[in-house]
C-alpha positions as CSV (number, residue, x, y, z in Angstrom):
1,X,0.0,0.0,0.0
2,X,2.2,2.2,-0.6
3,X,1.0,4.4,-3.3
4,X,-2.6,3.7,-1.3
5,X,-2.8,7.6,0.2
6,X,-1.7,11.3,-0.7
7,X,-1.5,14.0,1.5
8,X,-2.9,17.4,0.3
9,X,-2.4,19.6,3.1
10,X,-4.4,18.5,5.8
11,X,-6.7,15.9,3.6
12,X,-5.7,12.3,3.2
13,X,-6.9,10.6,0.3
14,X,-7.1,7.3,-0.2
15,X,-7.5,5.0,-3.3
16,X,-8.0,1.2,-3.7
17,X,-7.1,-0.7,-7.2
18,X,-10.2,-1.7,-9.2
19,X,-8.7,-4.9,-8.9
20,X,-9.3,-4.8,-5.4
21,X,-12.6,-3.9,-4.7
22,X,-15.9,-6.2,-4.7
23,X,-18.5,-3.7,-6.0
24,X,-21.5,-6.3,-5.3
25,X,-20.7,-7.8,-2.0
26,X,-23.8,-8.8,-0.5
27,X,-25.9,-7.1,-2.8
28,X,-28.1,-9.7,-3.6
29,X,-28.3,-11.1,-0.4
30,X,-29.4,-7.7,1.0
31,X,-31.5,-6.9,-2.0
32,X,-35.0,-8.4,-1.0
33,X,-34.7,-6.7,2.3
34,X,-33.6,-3.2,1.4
35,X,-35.9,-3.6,-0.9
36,X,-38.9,-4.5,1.5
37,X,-37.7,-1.3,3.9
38,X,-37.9,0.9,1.0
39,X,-41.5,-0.1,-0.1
40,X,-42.3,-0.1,3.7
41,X,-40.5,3.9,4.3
42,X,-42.2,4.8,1.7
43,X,-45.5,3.8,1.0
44,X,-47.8,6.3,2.3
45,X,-45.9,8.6,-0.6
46,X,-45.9,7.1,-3.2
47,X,-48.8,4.9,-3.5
48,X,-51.7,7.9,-4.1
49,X,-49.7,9.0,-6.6
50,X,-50.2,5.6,-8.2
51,X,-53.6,5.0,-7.7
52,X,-54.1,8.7,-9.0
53,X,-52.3,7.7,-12.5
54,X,-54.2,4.0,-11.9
55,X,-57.4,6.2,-12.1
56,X,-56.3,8.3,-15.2
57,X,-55.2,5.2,-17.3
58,X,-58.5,3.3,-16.7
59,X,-60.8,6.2,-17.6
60,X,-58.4,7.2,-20.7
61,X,-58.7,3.5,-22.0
62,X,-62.4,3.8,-21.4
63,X,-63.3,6.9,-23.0
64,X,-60.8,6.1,-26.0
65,X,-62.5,2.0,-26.1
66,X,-66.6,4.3,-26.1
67,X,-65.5,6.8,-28.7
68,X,-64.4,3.6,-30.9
69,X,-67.9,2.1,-30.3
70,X,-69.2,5.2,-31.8
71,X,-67.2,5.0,-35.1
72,X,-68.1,1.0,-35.6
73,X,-70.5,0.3,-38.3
């Protein structure tokens, strides 16, 4: 490790070879669970915001699917 940190001034940096680093350690071992917590944190502000564009996207369908029963012959 010798090339490992610099000093500028009073901040130390440090680097680490790509070689050496494990970008998805325990990623999908923690995935269901982060992803649980994040639904759970979350839900109350998201989902209305859902339901709302839920809402739109039925009626649109409906009203374009009625104005096509108009043209029929």
């Amino acid at each position: 490790m010798g090339q490992a940190s610099k000093v500028f001034g009073k901040q130390i940096t440090y680097s680490v070879s790509p070689f050496q680093q494990k970008l998805f350690v325990n990623y999908f071992k923690n995935a269901i669970p982060h992803l649980r917590r994040g639904v759970k944190d979350n839900f109350f502000c998201s989902v209305p915001y859902f339901a709302a564009l839920y809402i739109t996207v039925n009626w649109a369908n409906e009203t374009y699917h009625n104005e096509m029963k108009d043209h029929w012959y």
